[in-house]
Rosetta silent file (secondary structure, phi, psi, omega in degrees, C-alpha in Angstrom):
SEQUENCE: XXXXXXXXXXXXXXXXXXXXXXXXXXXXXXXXXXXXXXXXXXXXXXXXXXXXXXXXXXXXXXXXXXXXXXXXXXXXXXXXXXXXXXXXXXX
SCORE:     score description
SCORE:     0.000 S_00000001
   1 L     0.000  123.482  172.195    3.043  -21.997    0.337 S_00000001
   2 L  -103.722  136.062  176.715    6.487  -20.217    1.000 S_00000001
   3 L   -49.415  -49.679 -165.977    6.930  -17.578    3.331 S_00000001
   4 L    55.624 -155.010 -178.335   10.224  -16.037    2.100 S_00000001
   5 L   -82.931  123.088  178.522   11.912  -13.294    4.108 S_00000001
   6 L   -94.784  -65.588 -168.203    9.061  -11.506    6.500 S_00000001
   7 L   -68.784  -13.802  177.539   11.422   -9.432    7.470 S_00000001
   8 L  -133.795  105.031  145.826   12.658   -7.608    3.560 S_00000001
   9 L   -72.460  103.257  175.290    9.825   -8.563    1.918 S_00000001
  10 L   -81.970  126.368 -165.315    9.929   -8.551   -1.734 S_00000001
  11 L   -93.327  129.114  147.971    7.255   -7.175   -3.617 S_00000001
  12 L   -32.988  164.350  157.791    6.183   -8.067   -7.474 S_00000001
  13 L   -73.214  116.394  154.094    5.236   -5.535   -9.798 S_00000001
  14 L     6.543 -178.993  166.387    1.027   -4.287   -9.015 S_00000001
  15 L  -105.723  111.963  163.244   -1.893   -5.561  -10.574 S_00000001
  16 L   -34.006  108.447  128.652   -2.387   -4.891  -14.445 S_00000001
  17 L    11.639  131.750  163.605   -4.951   -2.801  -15.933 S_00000001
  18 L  -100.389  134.506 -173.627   -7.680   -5.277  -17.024 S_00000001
  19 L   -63.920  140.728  160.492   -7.545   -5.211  -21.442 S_00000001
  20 L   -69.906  134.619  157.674  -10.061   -3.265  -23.281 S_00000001
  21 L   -84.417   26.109  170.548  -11.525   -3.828  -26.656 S_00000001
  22 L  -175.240   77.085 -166.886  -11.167   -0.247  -27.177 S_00000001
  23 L   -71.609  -17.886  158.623   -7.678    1.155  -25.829 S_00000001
  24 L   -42.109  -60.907 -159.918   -8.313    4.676  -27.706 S_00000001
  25 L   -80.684  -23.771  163.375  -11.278    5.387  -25.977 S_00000001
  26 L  -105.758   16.621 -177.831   -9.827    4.763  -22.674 S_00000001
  27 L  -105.207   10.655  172.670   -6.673    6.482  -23.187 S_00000001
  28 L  -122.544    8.927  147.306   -8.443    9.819  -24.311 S_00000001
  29 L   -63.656  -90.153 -156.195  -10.885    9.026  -20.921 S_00000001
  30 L   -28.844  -61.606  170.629   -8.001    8.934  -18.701 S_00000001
  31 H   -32.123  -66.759  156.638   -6.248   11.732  -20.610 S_00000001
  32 H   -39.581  -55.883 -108.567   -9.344   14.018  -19.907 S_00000001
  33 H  -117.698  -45.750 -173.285   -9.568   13.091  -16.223 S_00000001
  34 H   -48.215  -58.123 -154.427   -5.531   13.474  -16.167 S_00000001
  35 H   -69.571  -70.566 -161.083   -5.908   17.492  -18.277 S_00000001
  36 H   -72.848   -7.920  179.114   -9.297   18.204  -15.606 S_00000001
  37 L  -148.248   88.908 -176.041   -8.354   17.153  -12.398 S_00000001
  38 L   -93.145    5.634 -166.377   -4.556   17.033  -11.952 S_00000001
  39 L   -96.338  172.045  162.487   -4.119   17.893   -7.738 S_00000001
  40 L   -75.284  146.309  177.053   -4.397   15.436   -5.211 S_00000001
  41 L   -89.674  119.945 -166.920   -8.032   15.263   -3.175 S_00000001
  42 L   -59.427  123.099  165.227   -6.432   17.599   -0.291 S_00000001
  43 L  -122.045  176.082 -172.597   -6.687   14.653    2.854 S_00000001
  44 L    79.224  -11.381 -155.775   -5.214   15.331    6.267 S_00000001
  45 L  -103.385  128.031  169.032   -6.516   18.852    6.416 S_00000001
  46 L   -56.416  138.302 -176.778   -8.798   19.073   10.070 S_00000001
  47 L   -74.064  -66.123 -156.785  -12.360   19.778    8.869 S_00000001
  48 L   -88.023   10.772  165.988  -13.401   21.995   11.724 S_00000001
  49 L   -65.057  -61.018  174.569   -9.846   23.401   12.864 S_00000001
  50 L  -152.703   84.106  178.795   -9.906   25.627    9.451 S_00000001
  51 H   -53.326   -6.939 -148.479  -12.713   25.098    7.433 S_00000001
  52 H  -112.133  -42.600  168.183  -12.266   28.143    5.059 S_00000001
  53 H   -66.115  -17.564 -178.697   -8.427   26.334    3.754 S_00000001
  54 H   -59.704  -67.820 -164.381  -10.456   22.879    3.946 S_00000001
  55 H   -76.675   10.845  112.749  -12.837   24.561    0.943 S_00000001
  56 H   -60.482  -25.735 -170.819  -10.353   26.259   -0.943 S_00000001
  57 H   -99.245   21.792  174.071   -8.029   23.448   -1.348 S_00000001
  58 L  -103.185  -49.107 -179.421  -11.470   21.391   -2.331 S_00000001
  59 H   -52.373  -30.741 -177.411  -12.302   24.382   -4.832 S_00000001
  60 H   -93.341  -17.549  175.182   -9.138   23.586   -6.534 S_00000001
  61 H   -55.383  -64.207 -167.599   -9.253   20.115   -6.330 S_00000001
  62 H   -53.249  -31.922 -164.262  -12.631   20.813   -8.040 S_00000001
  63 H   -68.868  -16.309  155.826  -11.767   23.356  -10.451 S_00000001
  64 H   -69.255  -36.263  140.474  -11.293   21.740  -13.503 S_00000001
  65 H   -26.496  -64.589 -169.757  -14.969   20.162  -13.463 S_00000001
  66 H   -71.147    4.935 -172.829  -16.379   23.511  -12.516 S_00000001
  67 H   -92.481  -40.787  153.587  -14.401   25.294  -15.369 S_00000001
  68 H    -9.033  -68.013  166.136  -15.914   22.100  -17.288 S_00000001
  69 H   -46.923  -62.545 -157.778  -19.488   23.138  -15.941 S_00000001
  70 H   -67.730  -23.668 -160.039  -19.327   26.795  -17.021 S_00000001
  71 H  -100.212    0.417  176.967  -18.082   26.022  -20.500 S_00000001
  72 H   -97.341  -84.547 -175.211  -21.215   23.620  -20.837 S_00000001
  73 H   -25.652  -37.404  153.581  -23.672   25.951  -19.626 S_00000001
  74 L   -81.558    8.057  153.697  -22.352   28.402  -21.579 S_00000001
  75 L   -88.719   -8.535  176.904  -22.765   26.555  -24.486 S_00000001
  76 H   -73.841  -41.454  177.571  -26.302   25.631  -23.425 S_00000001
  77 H   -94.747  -34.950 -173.955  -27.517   29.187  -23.521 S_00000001
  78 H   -36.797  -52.953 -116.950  -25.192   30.326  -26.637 S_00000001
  79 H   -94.118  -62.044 -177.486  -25.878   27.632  -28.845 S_00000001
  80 H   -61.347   -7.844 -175.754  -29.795   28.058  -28.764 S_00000001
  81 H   -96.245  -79.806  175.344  -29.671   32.527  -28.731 S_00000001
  82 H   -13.926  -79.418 -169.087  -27.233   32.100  -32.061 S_00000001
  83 H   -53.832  -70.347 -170.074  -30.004   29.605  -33.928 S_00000001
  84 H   -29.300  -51.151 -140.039  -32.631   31.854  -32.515 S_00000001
  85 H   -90.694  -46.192 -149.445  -30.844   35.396  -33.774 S_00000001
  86 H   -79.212  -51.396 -159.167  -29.958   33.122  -37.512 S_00000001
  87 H   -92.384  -33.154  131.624  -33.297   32.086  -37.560 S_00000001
  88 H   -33.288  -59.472 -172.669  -34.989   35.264  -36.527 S_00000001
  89 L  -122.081   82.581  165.088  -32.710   37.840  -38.567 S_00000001
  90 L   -82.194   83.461 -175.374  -32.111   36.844  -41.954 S_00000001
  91 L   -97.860    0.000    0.000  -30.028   39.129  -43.422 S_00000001
């Protein structure tokens, strides 16, 4: 095993990605993940020094999920009041 220089180490290029049999499907996951949640998870911030900037810069962290949330739920109640109202009032 060689040592090399300890003091300037030189570093390789990371560890690869492990391959997929289906490199579409994770490059429109990632993509999604990329579009909803694009901040940094706020670290560093003292919890109890100022909790009320801890939980805003977590609400924003967050907010692409909950805008996520809202557009499912509101598709949850739409989708079935529409079919009712079609299937109810056939005009």
């Amino acid at each position: 095993m060689e040592l090399g220089n300890i003091s300037q180490p030189v570093y390789g290029p990371g560890p690869k990605a492990p391959g997929s049999s289906t490199p579409g499907l994770v490059g429109m996951a990632h993509g999604f993940l990329r579009l909803v949640q694009p901040n940094a998870l706020p670290v560093g911030v003292p919890l109890l020094c100022c909790l009320s900037f801890f939980l805003s810069q977590l609400l924003l962290y967050e907010l692409g999920f909950l805008v996520c949330v809202a557009i499912g739920l509101l598709f949850i109640i739409l989708v079935p009041l529409v079919g009712c109202c079609f299937c109810c009032c056939r005009c």
